[in-house]
MILOSE-367175 format. One line per 10 residues: for each residue x, y, z of C-alpha. Coordinates in steps of 0.5 Angstrom, whole numbers, plus 500, padded with zeros to 3 digits. Example, Ala and Ser with C-alpha at 12.3 -4.5 7.8 and 13.67 -1.06 7.14 Angstrom:
525,491,516 | 527,498,514;
This chain:
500,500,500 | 502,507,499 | 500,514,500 | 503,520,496 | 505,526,501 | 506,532,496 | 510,536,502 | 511,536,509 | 509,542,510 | 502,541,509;
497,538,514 | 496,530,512 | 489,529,509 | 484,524,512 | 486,520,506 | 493,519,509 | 491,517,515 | 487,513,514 | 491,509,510 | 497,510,515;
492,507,520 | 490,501,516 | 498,499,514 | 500,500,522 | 498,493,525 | 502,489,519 | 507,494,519 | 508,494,526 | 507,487,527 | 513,485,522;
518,490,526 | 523,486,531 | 522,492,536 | 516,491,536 | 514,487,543 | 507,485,543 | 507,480,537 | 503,475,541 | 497,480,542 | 492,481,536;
490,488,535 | 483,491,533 | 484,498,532 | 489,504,530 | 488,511,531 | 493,517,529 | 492,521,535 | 496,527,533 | 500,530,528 | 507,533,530;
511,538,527 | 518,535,528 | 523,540,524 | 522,537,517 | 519,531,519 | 512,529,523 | 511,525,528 | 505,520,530 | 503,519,536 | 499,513,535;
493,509,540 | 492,502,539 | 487,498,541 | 488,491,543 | 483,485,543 | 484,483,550 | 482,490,551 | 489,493,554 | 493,498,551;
């Protein structure tokens, strides 16, 4: 899945949060960082969107099936 970004100087559109949003638990689930692997996830949400010089920064909310974040 990809998702054009024009510039980052402009705000990320709906349609690229919600792709980032569906891309995120099989992309996180494939990273060796990353330490709940066992557990299933339900839902991913970007919370918020940081300038961070160049770049932006999400901070993402997950959603776990057993409940626990």
């Amino acid at each position: 899945m990809t998702a054009e970004v024009l510039s980052f100087d402009q705000p990320l559109t709906d349609d690229v949060l919600s792709r980032i949003e569906t891309a995120l638990p099989e992309y996180l689930g494939a990273q060796r960082w990353y330490r709940a692997k066992a557990r299933t996830i339900r839902h991913v949400r970007v919370a918020d969107v940081v300038p961070f010089g160049e770049a932006q920064v999400l901070i993402v909310d997950i959603t776990y099936v057993d409940g626990e974040a």
